[in-house]
N, C-alpha and C positions, 0 to 999 in steps of 0.2 A: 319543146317537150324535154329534152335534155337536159337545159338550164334550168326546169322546172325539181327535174328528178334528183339533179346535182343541189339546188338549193335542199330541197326536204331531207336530201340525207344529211346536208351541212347537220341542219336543225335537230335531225334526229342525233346524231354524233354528241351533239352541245348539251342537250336532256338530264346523263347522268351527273353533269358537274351542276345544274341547277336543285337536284336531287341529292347530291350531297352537302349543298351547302345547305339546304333546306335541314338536315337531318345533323349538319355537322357538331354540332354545339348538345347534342343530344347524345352523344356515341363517345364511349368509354376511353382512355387513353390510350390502350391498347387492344387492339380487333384483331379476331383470326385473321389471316393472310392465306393461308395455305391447308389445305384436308388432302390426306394420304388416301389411298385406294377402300379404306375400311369408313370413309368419310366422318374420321376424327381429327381434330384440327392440332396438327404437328409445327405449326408456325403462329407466331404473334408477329404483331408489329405495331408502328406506330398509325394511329389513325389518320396522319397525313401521308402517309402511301399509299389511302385510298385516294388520293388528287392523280397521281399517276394512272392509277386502275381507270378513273374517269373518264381518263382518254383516250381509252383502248381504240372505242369507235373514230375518233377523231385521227388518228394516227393512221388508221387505214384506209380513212378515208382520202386523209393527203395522200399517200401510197397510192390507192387505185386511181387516183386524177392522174399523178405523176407519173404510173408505170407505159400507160399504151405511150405516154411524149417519147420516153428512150428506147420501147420498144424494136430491136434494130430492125426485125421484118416486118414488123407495122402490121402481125397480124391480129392482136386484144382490138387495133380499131378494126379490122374484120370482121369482129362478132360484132359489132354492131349496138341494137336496143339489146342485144341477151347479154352481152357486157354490164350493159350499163342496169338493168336489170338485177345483175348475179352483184355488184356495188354496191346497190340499194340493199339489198337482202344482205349481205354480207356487215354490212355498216349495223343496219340495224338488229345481227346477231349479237356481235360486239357489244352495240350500246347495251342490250338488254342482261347480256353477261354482263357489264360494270355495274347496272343498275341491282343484280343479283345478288354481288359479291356486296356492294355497297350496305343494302336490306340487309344481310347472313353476319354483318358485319356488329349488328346489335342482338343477334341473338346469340344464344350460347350451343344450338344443333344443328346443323345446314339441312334446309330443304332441297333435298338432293333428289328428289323428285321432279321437281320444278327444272332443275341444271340438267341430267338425264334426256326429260322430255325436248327441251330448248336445241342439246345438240344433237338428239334424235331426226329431228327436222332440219336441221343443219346439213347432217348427213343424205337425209334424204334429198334437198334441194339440190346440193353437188352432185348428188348420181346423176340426177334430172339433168343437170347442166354441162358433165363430163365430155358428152357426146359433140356441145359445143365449142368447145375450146380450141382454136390453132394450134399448131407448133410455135412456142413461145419460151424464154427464159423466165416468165413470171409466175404463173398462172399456168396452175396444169401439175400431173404423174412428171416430173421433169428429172428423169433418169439419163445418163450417159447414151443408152440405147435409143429412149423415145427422141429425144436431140438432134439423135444422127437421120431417123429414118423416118419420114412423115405414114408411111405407112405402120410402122411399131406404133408411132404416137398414137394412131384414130382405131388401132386393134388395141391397144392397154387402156384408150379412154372410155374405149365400149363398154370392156372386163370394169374396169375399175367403177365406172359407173354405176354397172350393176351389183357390185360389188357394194358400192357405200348407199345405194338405194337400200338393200337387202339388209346389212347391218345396220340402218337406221332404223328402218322397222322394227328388226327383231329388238334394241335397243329400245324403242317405244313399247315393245311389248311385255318385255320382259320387267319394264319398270312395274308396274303393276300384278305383276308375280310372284316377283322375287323380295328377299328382304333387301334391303339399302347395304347392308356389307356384301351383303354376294352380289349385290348390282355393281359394286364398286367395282370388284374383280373382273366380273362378265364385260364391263363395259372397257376397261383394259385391252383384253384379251380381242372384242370383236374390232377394237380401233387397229389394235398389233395386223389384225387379218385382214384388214380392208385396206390397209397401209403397203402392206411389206407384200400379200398376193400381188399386186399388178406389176410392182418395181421386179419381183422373180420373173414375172409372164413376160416382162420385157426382154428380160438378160436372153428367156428363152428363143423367143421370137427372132432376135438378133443372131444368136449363134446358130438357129434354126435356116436364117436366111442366108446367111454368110457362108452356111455349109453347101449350100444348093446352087449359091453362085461359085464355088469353087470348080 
């Protein structure tokens, strides 16, 4: 089942570089690269830096094979199928982001609707999955505190989880609301909140703990 789950993600990884070559000979000399928070595109580039973008998937995908081997506590092999699992899902956010960027990269306005919704469920999946995570140097809130103390880690991955569950939502919802420049802003703003709440809940928890064992 493993070897099964590991091959399809290879294949999925491999997707957007078939997808661009497909398209490559079609696609201007120069393609956005880059849209600022107002989703207006502030970078060009060459269209062969989308071969790099292609392999977003692929690149992470070696990464997650690679991280539980140097693992030093060997706890990513802990988690077990929700590892291998949260890989698959993970691989296949990536590819679909390359194959996004690749698309966006022949038109002249980005569907940033589509981008939105994709890390909407992104978010969402990692709340889902937060709760499972070890104390790890990979994978995970990996702040000075949660490192130190295995109880900080499973009380900020609780927060944090619910944290990036709740901002994924309002994130799906708000696409459908609001205009594409204020989503720009909003979706800023809730990534800053779901990021930087649990890294502070930590610091707290720590000096919370550290005063009580004094």
């Amino acid at each position: 089942m493993k070897l099964t789950k590991n091959l399809i993600s290879l294949l999925i990884s491999l997707i957007p570089f078939g997808y661009l070559a497909w398209v490559y000979n079609s696609l201007p000399a120069k393609v956005p690269m880059h849209w600022n928070y107002k989703m207006e595109v502030d970078r060009y580039g060459s269209k062969n830096e989308l071969i790099y973008l292609a392999g977003m998937g692929l690149i992470f995908y070696i990464i997650l094979i690679i991280v539980p081997l140097i693992d030093p506590k060997n706890k990513i092999k802990a988690m077990g199928a929700k590892y291998e699992s949260f890989k698959f899902i993970f691989v296949l956010f990536m590819s679909l982001l390359s194959i996004f960027i690749i698309y966006n990269a022949q038109e002249t306005n980005l569907n940033s609707n589509f981008l939105f919704i994709l890390i909407a469920f992104l978010y969402i999946i990692i709340g889902n999955y937060a709760k499972t995570f070890k104390p790890n140097y990979f994978i995970g809130i990996r702040t000075p505190w949660t490192l130190e103390n295995a109880e900080i880690w499973k009380k900020t991955h609780l927060l944090g989880g619910r944290y990036f569950f709740i901002g994924g939502l309002a994130i799906l919802i708000l696409t459908f609301i609001v205009s594409k420049r204020l989503m720009g802003l909003l979706f800023v703003i809730i990534t800053l909140i779901i990021s930087i709440v649990p890294a502070i809940y930590s610091y707290v928890l720590y000096r919370k703990m550290k005063k009580e064992s004094e």
